[in-house]
C-alpha positions in Angstrom: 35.8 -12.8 -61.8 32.9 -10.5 -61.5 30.7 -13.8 -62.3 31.7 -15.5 -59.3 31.2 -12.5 -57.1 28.2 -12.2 -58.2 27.6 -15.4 -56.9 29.2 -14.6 -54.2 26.6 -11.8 -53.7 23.7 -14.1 -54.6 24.4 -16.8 -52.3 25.0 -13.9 -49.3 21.7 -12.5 -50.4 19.7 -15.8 -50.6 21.3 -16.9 -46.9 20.1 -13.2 -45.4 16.7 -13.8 -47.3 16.6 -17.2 -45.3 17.5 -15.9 -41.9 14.9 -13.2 -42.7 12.4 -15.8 -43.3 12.8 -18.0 -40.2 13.4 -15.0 -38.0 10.0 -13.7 -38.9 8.2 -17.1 -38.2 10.4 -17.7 -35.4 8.9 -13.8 -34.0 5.2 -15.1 -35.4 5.6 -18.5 -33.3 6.5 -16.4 -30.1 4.0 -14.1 -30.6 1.4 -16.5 -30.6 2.6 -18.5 -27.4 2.9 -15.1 -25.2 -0.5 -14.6 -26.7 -1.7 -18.0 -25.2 0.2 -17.5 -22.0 -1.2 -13.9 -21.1 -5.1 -15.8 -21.8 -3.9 -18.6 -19.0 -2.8 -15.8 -17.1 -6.0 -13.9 -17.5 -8.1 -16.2 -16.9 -6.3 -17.3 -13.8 -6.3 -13.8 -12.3 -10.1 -13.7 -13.1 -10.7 -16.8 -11.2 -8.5 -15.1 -8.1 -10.2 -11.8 -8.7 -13.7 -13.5 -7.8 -12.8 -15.5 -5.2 -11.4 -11.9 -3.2 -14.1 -10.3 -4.2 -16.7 -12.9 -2.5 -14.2 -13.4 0.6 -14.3 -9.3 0.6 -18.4 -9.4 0.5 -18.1 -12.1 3.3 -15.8 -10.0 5.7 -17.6 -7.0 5.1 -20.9 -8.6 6.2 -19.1 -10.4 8.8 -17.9 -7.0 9.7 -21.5 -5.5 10.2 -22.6 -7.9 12.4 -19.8 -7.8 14.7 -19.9 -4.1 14.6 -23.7 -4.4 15.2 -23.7 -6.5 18.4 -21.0 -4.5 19.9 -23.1 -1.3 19.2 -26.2 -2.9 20.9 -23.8 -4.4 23.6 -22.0 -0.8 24.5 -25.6 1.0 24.5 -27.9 -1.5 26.1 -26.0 -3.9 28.2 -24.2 -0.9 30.0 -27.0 0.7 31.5 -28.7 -1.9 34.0 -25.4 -3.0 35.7 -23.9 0.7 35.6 -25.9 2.0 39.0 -24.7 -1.1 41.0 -21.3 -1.1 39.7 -21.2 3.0 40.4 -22.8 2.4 44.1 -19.9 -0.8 44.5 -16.9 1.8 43.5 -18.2 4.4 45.7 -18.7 2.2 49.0 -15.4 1.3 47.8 -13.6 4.6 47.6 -15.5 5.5 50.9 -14.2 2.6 53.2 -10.1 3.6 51.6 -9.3 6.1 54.4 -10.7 3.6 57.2 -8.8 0.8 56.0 -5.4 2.9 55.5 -5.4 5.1 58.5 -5.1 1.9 61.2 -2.2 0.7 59.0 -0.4 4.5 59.0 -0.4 4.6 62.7 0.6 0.9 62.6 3.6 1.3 60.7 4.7 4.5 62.5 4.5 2.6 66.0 6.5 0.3 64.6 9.0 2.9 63.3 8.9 4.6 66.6 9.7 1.2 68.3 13.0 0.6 65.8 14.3 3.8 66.8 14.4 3.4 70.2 15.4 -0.3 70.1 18.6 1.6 68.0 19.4 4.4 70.5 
């Protein structure tokens, strides 16, 4: 009896060695492929990684310029119309009374004429 549980115990053993075995191949093989993958992926993310980095370089000089003309625009442009358009506003502001006064006593004839036209 011990003789066949010893075999018993053999063939156990040899199956575990086995499934030891192609486990660890199994692990060496997946190894290997994530190893492949993550250069794909690596080199993928490089390629991305340039192509932000010159659309970056691009906004940031598109960026300058714009900033650039508006500066120039804001500090130049702004002086030579600035006397005329501060003369316009006055006369403007000037003429308000005039034109508001004749429509006041307008509207407060015609208020006085409702009333009456009520009593």
């Amino acid at each position: 009896m011990e003789e066949q549980l010893m075999t018993i115990n053999e063939v156990i053993s040899v199956v575990a060695g086995l499934v030891s075995i192609i486990l660890g191949f199994l692990a060496i093989a997946l190894s290997l492929w994530f190893y492949r993958q993550t250069k794909d992926t690596e080199k993928n993310v490089s390629g991305s990684l340039t192509k932000i980095e010159t659309q970056a370089e691009m906004l940031q000089k598109i960026t300058g310029r714009q900033l650039d003309r508006l500066t120039k625009y804001v500090t130049e442009s702004k002086r030579d119309n600035q006397d005329e358009q501060t003369s316009a506003i006055i006369k403007v502001i000037a003429q308000l009374p005039a034109m508001l006064l004749p429509q006041q006593t307008q509207g407060n004839f015609q208020a006085d004429k409702m009333a009456q036209i009520q009593i």
